[in-house]
C-alpha positions in Angstrom: -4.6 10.1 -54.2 -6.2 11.9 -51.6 -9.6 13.5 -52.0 -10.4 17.2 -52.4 -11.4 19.2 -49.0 -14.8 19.8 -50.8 -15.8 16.5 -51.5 -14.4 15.7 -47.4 -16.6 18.3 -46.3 -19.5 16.6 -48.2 -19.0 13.4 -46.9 -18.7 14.5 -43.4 -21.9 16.8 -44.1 -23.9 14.2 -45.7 -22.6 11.2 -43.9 -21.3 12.3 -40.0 -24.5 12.6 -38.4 -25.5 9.0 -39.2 -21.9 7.5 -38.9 -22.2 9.1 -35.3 -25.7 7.5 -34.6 -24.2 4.1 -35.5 -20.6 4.5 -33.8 -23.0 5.5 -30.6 -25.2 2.6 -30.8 -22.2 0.3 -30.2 -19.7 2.4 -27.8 -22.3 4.8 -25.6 -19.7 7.0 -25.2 -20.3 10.2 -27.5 -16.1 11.3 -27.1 -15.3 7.7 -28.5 -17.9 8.1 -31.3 -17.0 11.8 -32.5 -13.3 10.5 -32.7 -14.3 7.5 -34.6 -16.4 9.5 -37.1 -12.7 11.6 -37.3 -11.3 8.4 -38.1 -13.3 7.1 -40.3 -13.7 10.5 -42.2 -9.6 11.1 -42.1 -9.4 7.3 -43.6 -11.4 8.1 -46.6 -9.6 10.8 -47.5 -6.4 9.7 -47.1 -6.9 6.8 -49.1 -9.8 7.5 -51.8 -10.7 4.1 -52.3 -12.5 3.4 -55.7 -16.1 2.7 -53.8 -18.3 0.9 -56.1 -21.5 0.0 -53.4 -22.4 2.8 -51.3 -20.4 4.9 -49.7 -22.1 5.1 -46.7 -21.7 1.2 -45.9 -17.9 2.1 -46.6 -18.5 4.2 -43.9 -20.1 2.1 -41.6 -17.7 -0.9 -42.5 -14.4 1.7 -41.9 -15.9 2.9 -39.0 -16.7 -1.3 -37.6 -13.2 -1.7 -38.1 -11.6 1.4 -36.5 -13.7 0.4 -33.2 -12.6 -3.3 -33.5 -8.7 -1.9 -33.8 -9.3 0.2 -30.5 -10.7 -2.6 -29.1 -7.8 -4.7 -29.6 -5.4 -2.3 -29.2 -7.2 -1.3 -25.5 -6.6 -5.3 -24.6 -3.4 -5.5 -25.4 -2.2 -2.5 -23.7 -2.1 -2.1 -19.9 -4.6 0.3 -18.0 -3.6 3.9 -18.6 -1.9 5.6 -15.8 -3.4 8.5 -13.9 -1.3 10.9 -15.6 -3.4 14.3 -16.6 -5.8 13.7 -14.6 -4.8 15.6 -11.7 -8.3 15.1 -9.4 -8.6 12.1 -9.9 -5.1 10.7 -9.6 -5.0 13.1 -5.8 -8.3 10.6 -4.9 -6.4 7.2 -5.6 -3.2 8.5 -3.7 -5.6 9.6 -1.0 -6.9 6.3 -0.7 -3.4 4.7 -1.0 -2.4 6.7 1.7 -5.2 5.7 4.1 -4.6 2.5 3.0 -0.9 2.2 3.9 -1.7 4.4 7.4 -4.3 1.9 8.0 -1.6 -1.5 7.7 1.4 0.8 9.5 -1.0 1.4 12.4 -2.0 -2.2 12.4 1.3 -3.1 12.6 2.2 -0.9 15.3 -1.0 -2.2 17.4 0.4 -5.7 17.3 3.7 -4.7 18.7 1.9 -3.6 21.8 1.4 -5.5 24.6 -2.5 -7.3 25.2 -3.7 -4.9 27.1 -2.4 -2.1 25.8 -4.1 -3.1 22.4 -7.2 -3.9 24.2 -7.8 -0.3 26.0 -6.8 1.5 22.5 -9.0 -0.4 20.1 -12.0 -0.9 23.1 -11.4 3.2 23.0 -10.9 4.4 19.7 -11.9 1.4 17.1 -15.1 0.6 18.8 -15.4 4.2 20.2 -16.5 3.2 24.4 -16.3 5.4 26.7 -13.8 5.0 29.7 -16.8 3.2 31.7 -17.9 1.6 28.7 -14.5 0.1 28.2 -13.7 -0.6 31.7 -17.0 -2.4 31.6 -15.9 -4.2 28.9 -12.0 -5.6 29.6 -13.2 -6.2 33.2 -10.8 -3.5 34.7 -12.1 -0.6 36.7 -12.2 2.6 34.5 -9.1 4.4 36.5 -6.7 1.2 34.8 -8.6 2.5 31.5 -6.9 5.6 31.2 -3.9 4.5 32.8 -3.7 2.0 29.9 -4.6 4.4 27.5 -2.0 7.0 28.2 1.0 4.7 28.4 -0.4 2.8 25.2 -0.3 5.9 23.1 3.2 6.4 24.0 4.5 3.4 23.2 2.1 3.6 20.0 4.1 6.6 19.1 7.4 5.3 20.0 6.8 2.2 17.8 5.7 4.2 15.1 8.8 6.7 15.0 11.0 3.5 15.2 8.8 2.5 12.0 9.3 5.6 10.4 6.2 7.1 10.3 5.9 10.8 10.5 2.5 12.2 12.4 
């Protein structure tokens, strides 16, 4: 039989403080420990046990084994999706995105001939200039931007016959 609301209110009164300090000590997280303390609270009235010790290391021993249970239950389960958590979830598909742009682009750049490749990535992975490039690969800077040009349009017809939208 359940207790009274009174006597709940007197045990959170008398008790929650403390039961926080402990559920804290263990978890560091202060959200955890208020909805332990909940718990633990919510347990003891719902069940009224016939306490003969102390009720406040019923307390602590409910509140042990409510944490343990979570702990369990968080190994078992797989990690929570991103759901409701709209900033965050936007940052991870952000970095998905750049991820999967970064291996298309790849791709692409392999597809290309040598030197092709060679003027794009001496020009925009390693950032040379034309003379800095030509320099570089050993052509003069006029077969640079010859390279270049013609590279970025096969880059983009590569990448349209992949699919990918600019």
């Amino acid at each position: 039989m359940p207790l009274d609301e009174d006597a709940v209110e007197s045990l959170y009164r008398e008790h929650g403080t403390a039961l926080r300090r402990f559920v804290l000590s263990a978890s560091r997280d202060p959200q955890l420990a208020e909805d332990v303390v909940q718990e633990t609270v919510l347990r003891v009235w719902q069940q009224a046990p016939d306490i003969n010790g102390s009720i406040r290391s019923y307390l602590y021993r409910t509140a042990r084994n409510i944490m343990i249970d979570n702990y369990r239950r968080a190994q078992r389960r797989p990690a929570e999706t991103l759901e409701g958590e709209p900033s965050r979830q936007a940052g991870v598909m952000e970095r998905v995105d750049g991820l999967l742009n970064r291996v298309l682009i790849e791709e692409a750049l392999l597809r290309l001939s040598k030197e092709h490749r060679d003027v794009l990535v001496a020009l925009h992975y390693s950032r040379f200039t034309v003379n800095e490039a030509a320099a570089q690969l050993n052509i003069p800077s006029g077969t640079v931007k010859s390279r270049a040009y013609y590279a970025v349009r096969a880059l983009r017809t590569i990448l349209d016959e992949m699919g990918v939208e600019p």
